[in-house]
C-alpha positions in Angstrom: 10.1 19.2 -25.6 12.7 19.3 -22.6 13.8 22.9 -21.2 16.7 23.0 -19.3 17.5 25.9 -16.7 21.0 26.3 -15.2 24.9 27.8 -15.2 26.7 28.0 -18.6 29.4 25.2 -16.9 26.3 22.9 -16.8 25.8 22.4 -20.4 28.4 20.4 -22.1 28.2 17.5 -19.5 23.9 17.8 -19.7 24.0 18.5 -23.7 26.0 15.3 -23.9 24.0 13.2 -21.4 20.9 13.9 -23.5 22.3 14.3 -26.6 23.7 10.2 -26.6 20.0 9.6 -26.2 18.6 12.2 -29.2 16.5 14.4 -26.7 16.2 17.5 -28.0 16.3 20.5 -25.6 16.5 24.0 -25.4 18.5 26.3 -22.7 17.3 29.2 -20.1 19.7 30.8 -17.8 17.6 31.4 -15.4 13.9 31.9 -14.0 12.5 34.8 -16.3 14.0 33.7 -19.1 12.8 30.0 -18.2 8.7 31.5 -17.6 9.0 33.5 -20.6 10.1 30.4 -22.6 7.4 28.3 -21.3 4.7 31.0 -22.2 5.9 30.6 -25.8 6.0 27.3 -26.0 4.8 23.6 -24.6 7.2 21.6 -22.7 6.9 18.1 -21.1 9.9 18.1 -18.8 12.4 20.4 -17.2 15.3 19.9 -15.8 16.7 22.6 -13.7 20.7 22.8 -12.1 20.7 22.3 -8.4 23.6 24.6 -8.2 21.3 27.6 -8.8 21.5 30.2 -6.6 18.1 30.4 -7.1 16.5 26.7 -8.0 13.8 27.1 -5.8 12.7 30.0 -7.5 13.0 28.5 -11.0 11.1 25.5 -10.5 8.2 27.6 -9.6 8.8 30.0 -12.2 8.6 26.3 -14.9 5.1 26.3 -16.6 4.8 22.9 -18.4 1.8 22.3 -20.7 2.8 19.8 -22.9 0.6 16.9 -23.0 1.7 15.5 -19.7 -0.6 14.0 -16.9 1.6 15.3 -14.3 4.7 18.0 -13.4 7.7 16.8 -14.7 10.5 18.9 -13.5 14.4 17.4 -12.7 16.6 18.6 -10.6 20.2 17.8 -12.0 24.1 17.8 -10.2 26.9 15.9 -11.2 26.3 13.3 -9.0 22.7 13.7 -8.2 23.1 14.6 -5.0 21.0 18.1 -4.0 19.0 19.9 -1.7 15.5 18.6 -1.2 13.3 19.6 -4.1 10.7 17.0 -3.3 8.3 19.6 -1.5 7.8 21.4 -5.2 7.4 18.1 -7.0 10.6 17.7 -8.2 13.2 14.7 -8.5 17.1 14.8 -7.9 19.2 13.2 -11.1 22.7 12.9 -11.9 23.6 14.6 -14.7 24.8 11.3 -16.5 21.2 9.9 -15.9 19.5 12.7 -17.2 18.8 11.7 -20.3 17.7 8.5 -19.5 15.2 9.9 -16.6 13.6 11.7 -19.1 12.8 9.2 -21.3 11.6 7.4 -18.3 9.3 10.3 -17.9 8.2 10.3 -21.2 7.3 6.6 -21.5 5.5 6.5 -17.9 2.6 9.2 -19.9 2.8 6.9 -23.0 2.0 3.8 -20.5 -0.4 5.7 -18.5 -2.5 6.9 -21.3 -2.5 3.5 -23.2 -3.8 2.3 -19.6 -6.5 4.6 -19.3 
């Protein structure tokens, strides 16, 4: 499962980026809403809108228990370009490589566990 945090204008560009790939994800609008969601349910990845006032804040607030080895959160602008999330583990994307830096994600845990 992917959980994506961010403004309402961020959808239709990320829904599309993911959708062209089949990766099924569900929306929060922000960081209560996003640690609730997680407390209900198991998700590998997040991705989470740079243009948050308050991304920061939201990436700490993202509780992911799916069955990844590692923290798998995504920080996504149109053009990948953002503030430096690297300090809370997470990885700048462009929106239009979302989808496929997910599935990235996704197979690196399938590789590592058929590794180890």
């Amino acid at each position: 499962r992917v959980l994506a945090v961010g403004e309402l204008d961020a959808r239709a560009p990320l829904d599309a980026a993911l959708g062209e790939l089949g990766i099924a994800h569900e929306w929060a609008v922000d960081a209560d809403e996003a640690a609730a969601m997680c407390a209900a349910r198991h998700y590998e990845v997040a991705l989470v809108d740079a243009g948050l006032a308050d991304a920061e804040v939201v990436i700490g607030a993202v509780d992911l228990r799916g069955r990844r080895l590692r923290r798998a959160v995504l920080v996504f602008s149109p053009d990948g370009a953002s503030p430096s999330f690297a300090h809370h583990g997470a990885d700048p994307v462009a929106i239009a490589e979302a989808g496929a830096a997910v599935l990235g994600l996704l197979a690196s845990d399938v590789a590592d566990a058929s590794a180890g």
